[in-house]
mmJSON file of the N, C-alpha and C atoms, coordinates in Angstrom:
{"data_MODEL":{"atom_site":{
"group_PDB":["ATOM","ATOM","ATOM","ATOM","ATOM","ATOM","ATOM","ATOM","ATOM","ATOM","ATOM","ATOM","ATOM","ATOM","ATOM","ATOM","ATOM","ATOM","ATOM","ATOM","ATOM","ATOM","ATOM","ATOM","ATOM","ATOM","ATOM","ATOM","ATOM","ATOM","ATOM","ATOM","ATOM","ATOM","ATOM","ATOM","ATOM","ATOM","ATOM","ATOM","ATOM","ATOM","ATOM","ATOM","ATOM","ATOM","ATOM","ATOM","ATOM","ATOM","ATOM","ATOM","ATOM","ATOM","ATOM","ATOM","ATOM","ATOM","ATOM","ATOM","ATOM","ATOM","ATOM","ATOM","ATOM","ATOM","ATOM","ATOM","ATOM","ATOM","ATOM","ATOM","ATOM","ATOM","ATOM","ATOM","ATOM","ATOM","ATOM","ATOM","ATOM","ATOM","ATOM","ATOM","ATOM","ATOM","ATOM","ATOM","ATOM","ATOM","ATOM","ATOM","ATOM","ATOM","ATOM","ATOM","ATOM","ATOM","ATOM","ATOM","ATOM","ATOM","ATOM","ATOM","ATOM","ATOM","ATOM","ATOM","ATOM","ATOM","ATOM","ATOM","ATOM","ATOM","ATOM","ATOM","ATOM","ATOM","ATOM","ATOM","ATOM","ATOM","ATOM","ATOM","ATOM","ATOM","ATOM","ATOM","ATOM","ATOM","ATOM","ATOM","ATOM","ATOM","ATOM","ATOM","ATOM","ATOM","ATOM","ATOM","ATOM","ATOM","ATOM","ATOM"],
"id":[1,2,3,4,5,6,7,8,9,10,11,12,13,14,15,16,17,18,19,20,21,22,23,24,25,26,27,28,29,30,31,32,33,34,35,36,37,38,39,40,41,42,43,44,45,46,47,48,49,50,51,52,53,54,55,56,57,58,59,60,61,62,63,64,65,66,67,68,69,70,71,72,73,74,75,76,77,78,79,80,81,82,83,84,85,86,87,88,89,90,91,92,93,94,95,96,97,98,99,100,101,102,103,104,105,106,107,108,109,110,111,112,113,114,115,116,117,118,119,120,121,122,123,124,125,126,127,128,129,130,131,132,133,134,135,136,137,138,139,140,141,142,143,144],
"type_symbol":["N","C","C","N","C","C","N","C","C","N","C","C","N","C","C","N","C","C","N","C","C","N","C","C","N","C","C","N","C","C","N","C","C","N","C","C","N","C","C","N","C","C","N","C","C","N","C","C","N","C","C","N","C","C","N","C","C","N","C","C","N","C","C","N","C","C","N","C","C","N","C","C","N","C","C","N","C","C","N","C","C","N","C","C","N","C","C","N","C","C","N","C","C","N","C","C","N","C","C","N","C","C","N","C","C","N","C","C","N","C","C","N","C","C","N","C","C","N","C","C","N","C","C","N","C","C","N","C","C","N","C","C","N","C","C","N","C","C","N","C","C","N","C","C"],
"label_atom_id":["N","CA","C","N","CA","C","N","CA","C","N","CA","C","N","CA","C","N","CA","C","N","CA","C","N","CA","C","N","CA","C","N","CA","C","N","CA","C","N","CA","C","N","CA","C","N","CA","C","N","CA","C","N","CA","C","N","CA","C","N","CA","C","N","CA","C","N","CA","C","N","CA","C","N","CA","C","N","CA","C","N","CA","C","N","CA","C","N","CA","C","N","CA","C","N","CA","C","N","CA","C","N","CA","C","N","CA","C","N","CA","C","N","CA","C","N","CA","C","N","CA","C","N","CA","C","N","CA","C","N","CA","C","N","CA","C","N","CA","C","N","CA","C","N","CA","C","N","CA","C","N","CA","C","N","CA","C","N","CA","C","N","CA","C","N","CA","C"],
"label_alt_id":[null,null,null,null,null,null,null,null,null,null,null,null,null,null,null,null,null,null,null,null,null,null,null,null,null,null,null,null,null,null,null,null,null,null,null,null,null,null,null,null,null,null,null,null,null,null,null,null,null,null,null,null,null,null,null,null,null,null,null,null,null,null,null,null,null,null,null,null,null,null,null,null,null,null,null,null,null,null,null,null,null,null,null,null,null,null,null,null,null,null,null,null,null,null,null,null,null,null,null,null,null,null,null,null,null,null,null,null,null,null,null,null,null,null,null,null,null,null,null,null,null,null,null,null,null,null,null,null,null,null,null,null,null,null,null,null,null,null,null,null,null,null,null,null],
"label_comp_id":["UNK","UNK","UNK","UNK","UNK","UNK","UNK","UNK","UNK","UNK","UNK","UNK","UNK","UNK","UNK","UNK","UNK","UNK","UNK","UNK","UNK","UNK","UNK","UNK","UNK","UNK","UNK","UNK","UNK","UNK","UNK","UNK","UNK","UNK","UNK","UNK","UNK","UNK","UNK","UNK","UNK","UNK","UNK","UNK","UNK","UNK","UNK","UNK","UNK","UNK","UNK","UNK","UNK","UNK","UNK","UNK","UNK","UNK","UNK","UNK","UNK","UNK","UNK","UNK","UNK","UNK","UNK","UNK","UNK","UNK","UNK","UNK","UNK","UNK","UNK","UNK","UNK","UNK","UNK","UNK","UNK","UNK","UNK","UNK","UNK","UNK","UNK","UNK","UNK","UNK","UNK","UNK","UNK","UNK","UNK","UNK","UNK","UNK","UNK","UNK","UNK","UNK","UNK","UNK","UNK","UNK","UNK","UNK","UNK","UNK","UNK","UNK","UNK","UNK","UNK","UNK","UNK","UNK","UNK","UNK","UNK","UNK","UNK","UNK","UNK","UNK","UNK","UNK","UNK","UNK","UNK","UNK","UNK","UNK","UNK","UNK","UNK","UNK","UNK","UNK","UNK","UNK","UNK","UNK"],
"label_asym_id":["A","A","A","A","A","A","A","A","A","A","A","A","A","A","A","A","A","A","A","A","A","A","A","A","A","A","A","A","A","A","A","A","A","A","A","A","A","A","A","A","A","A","A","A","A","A","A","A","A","A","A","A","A","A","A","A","A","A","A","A","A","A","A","A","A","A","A","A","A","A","A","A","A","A","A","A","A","A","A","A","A","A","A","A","A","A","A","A","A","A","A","A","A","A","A","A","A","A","A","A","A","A","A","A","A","A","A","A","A","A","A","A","A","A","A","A","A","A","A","A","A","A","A","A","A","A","A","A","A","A","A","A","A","A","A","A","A","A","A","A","A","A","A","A"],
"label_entity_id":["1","1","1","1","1","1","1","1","1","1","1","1","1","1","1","1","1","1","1","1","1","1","1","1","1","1","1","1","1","1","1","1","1","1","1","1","1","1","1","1","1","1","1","1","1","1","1","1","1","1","1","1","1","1","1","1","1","1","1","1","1","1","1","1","1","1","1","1","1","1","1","1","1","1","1","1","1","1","1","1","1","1","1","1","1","1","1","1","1","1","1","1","1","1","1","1","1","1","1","1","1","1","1","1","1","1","1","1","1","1","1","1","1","1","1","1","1","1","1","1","1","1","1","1","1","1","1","1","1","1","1","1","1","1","1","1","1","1","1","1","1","1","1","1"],
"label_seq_id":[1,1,1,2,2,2,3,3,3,4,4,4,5,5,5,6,6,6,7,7,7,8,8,8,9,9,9,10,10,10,11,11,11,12,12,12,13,13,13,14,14,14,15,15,15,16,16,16,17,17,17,18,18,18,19,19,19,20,20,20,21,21,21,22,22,22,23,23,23,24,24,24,25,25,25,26,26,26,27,27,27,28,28,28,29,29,29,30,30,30,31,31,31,32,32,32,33,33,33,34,34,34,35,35,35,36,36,36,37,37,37,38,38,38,39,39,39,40,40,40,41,41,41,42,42,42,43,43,43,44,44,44,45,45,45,46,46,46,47,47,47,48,48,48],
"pdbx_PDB_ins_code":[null,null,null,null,null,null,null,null,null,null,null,null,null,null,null,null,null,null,null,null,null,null,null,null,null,null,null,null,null,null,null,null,null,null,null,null,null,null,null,null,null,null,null,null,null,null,null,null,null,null,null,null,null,null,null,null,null,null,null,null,null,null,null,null,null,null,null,null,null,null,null,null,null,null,null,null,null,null,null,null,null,null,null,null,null,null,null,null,null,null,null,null,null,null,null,null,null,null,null,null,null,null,null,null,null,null,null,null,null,null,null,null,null,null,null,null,null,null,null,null,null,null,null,null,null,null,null,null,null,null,null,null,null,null,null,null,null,null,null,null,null,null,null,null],
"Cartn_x":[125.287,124.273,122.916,123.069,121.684,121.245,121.823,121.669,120.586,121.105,120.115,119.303,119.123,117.754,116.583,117.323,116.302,115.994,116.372,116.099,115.584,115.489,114.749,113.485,113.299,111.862,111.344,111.913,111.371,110.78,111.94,111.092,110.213,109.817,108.731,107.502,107.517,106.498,106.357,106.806,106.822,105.836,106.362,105.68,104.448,103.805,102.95,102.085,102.176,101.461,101.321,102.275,102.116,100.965,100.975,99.91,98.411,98.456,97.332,96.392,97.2,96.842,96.748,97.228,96.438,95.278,95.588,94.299,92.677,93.134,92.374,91.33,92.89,92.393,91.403,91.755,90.781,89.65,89.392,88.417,87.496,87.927,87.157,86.76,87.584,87.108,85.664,86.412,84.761,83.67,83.659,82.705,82.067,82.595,82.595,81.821,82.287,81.922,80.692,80.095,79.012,77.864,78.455,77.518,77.24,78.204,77.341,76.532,76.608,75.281,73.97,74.327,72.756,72.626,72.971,72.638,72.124,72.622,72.016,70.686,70.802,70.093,68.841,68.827,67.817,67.368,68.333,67.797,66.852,67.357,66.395,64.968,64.698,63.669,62.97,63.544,62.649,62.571,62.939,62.695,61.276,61.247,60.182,59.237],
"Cartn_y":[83.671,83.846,83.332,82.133,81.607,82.231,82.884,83.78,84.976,85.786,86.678,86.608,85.238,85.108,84.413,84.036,84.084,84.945,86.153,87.149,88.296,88.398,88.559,87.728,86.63,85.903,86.391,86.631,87.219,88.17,89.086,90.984,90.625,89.997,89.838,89.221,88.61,88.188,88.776,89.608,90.689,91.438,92.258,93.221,92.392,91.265,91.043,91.125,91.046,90.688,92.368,92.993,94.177,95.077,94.691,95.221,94.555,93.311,92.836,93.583,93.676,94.134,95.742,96.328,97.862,97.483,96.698,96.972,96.294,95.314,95.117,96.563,97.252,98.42,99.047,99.343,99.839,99.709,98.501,97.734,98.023,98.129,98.426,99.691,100.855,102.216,102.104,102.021,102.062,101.396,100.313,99.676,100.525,101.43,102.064,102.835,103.959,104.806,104.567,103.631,102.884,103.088,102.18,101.926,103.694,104.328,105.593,106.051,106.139,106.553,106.05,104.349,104.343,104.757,104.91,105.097,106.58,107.345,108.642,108.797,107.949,107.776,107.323,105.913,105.686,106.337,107.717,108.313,109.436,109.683,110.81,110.343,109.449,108.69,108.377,108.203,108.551,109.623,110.774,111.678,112.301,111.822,112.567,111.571],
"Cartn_z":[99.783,98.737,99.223,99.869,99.934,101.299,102.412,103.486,103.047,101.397,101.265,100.355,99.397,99.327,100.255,101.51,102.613,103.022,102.997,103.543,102.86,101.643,100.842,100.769,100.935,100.883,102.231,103.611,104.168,104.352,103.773,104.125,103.101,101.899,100.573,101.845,102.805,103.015,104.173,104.836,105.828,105.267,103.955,103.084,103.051,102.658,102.074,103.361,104.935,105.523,105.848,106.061,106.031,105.474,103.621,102.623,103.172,103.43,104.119,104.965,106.211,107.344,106.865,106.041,106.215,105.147,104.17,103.452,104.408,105.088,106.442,107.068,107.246,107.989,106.657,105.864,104.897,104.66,104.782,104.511,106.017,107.005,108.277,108.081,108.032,108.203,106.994,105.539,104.879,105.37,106.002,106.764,107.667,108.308,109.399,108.575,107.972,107.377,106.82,106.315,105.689,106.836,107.79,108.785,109.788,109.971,110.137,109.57,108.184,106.811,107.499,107.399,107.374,109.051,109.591,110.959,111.064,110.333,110.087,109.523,108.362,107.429,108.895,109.021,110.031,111.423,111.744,112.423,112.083,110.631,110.047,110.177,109.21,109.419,110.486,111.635,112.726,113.216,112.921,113.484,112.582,111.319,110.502,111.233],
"occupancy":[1.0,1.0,1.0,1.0,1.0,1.0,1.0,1.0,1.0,1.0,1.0,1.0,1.0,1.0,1.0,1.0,1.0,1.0,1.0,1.0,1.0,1.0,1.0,1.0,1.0,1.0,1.0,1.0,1.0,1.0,1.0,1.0,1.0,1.0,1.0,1.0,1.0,1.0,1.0,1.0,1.0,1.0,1.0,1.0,1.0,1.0,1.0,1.0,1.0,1.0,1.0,1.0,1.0,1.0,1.0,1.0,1.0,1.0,1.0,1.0,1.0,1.0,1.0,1.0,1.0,1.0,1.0,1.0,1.0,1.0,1.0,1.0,1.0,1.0,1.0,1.0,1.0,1.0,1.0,1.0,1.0,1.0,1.0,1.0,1.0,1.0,1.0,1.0,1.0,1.0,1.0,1.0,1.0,1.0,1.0,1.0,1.0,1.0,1.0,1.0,1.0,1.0,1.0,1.0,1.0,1.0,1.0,1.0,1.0,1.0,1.0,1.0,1.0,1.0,1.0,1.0,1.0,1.0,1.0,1.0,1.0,1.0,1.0,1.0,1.0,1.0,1.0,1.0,1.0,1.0,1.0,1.0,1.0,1.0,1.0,1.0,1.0,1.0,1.0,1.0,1.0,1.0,1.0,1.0],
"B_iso_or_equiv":[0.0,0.0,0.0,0.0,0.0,0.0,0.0,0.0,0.0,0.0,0.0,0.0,0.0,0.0,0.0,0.0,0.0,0.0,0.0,0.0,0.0,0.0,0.0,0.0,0.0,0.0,0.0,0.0,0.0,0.0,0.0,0.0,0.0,0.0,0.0,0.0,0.0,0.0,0.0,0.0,0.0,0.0,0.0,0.0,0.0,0.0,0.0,0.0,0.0,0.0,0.0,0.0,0.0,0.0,0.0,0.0,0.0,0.0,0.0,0.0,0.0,0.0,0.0,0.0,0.0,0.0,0.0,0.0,0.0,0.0,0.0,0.0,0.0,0.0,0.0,0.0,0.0,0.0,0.0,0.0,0.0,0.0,0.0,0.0,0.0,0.0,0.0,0.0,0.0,0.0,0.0,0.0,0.0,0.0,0.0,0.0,0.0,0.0,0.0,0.0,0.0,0.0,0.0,0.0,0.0,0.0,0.0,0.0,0.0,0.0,0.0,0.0,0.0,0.0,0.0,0.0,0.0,0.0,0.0,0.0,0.0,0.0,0.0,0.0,0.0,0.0,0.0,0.0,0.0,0.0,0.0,0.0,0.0,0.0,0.0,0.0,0.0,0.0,0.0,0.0,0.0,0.0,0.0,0.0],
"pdbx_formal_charge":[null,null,null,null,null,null,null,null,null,null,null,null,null,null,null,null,null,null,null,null,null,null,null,null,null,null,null,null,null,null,null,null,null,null,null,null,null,null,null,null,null,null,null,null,null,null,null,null,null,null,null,null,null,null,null,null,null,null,null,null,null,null,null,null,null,null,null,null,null,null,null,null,null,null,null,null,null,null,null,null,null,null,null,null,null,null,null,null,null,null,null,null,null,null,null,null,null,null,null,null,null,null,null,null,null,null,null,null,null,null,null,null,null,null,null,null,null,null,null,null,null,null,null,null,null,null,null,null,null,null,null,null,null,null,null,null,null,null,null,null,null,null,null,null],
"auth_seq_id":[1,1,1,2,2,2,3,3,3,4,4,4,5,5,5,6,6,6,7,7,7,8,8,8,9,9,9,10,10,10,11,11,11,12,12,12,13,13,13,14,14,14,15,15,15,16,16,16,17,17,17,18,18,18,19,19,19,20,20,20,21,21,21,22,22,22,23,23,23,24,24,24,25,25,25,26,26,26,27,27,27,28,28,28,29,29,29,30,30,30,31,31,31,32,32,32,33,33,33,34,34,34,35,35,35,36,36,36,37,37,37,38,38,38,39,39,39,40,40,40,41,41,41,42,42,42,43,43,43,44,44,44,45,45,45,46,46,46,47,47,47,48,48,48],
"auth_comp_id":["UNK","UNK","UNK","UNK","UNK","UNK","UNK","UNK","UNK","UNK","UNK","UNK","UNK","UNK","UNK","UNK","UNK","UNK","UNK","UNK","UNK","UNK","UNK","UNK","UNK","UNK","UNK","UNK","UNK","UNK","UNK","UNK","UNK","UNK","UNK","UNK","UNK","UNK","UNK","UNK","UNK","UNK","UNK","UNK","UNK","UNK","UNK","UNK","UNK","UNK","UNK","UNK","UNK","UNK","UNK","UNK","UNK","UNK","UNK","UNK","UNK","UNK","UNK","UNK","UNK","UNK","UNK","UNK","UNK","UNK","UNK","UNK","UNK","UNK","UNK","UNK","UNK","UNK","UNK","UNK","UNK","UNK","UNK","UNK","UNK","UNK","UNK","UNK","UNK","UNK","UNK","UNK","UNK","UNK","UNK","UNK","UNK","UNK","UNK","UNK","UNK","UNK","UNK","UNK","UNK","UNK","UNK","UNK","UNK","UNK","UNK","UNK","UNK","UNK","UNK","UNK","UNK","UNK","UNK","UNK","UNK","UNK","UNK","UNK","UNK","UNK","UNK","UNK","UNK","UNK","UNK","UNK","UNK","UNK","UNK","UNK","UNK","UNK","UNK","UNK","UNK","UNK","UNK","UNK"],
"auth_asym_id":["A","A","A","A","A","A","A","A","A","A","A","A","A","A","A","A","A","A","A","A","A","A","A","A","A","A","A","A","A","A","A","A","A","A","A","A","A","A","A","A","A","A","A","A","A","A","A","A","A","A","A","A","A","A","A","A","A","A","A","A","A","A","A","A","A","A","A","A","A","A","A","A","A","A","A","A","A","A","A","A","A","A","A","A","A","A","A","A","A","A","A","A","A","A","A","A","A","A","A","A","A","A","A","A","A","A","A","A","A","A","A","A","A","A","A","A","A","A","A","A","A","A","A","A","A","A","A","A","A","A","A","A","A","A","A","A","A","A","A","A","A","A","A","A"],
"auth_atom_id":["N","CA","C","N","CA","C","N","CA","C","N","CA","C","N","CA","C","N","CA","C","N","CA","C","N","CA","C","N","CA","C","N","CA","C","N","CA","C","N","CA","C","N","CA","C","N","CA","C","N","CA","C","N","CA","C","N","CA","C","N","CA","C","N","CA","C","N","CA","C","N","CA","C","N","CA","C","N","CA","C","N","CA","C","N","CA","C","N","CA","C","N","CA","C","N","CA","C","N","CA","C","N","CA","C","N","CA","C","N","CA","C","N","CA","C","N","CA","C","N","CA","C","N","CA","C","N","CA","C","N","CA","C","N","CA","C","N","CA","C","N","CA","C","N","CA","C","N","CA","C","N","CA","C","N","CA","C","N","CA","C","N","CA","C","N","CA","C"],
"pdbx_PDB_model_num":[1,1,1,1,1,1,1,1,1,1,1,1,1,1,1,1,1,1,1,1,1,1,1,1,1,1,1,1,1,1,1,1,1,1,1,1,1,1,1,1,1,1,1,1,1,1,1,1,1,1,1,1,1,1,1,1,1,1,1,1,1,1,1,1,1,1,1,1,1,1,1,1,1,1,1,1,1,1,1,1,1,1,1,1,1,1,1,1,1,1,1,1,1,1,1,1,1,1,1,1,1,1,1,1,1,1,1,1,1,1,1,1,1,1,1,1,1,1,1,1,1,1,1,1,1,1,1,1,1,1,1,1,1,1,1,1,1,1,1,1,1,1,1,1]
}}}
């Protein structure tokens, strides 16, 4: 019994680092995505 609620507290905190790390990733690409804008954005602008 007490074998698989260790192991259950594990995969729970497996998962959690799991959800972390992509929302991580999430959080980078919109960054990304952001930072091309204005980079566009500030190339327009110099081109006018």
């Amino acid at each position: 019994m007490k074998e698989a609620v260790k192991k259950s507290i594990r995969t729970g905190e497996a998962a959690l680092k799991g959800t972390a790390k992509s929302a991580a990733k999430v959080v980078q690409k919109t960054a990304d995505k952001v930072k091309k804008k204005k980079n566009t954005v500030s190339q327009s602008h110099n081109e006018l």
